[in-house]
Structures are given as C-alpha cells and as structure tokens.
N, C-alpha and C positions, 0 to 999 in steps of 0.2 A: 809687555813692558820690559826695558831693560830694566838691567843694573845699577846703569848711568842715569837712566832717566828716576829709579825711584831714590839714586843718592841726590838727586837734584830738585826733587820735591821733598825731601827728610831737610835736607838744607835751607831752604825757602819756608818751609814753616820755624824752623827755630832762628830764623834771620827777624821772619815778621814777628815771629812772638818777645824776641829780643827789643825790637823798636818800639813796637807796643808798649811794652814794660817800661822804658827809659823814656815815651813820652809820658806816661800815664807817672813816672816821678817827678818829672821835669814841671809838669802839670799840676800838681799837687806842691811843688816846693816854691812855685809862683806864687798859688794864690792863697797860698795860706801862711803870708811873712811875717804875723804879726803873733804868732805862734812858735818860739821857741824848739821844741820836738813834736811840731810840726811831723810825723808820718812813722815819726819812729815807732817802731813796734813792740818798745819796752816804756812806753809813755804813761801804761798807767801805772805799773809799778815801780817807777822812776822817782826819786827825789828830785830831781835837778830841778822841776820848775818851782818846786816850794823854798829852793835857796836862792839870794841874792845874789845877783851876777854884775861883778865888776863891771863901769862905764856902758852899762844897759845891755850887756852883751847876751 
C-alpha cells in the first residue's frame, strides 16, 4: 500500500467519523426541542433549567 493510499483511508475515516457525529447532533437537537439543554454535557450540574427564562426562552 502507498502512502497516498493509506493518507486517503486516514482521511475517509475521520471525514465519516466527522458526519457521523454532526448527524448523531443534528439528530438529538431535533427530537428532543422541548428540552431546554437538551444534550449538553453540563446539564446535570447546570442551574439554568431551575431558573426562569425570559419570554419561554
């Protein structure tokens, strides 16, 4: 195997792994709208959903 060829398989996995990831948010930021911090990763030590948010925000 070249060079070329395993710079082009090293690239094709962190291409796929990159889409993966931004469907698997996009996917999770859809169906779960009715959830405020919805995915965030500081959501249990978070205050923010125990405060009141201006105009339902």
């Amino acid at each position: 195997m070249s060079s070329y060829s395993v710079q082009i398989i090293i690239t094709f996995i962190f291409v796929l792994a990159a889409v993966a990831y931004a469907s698997w948010r996009a996917y999770k930021a859809l169906t779960h709208k009715d959830e405020p911090c919805s995915g965030c990763p500081l959501k249990q030590s978070c205050d923010k959903s125990a405060k009141k948010r201006p105009n339902g925000l």
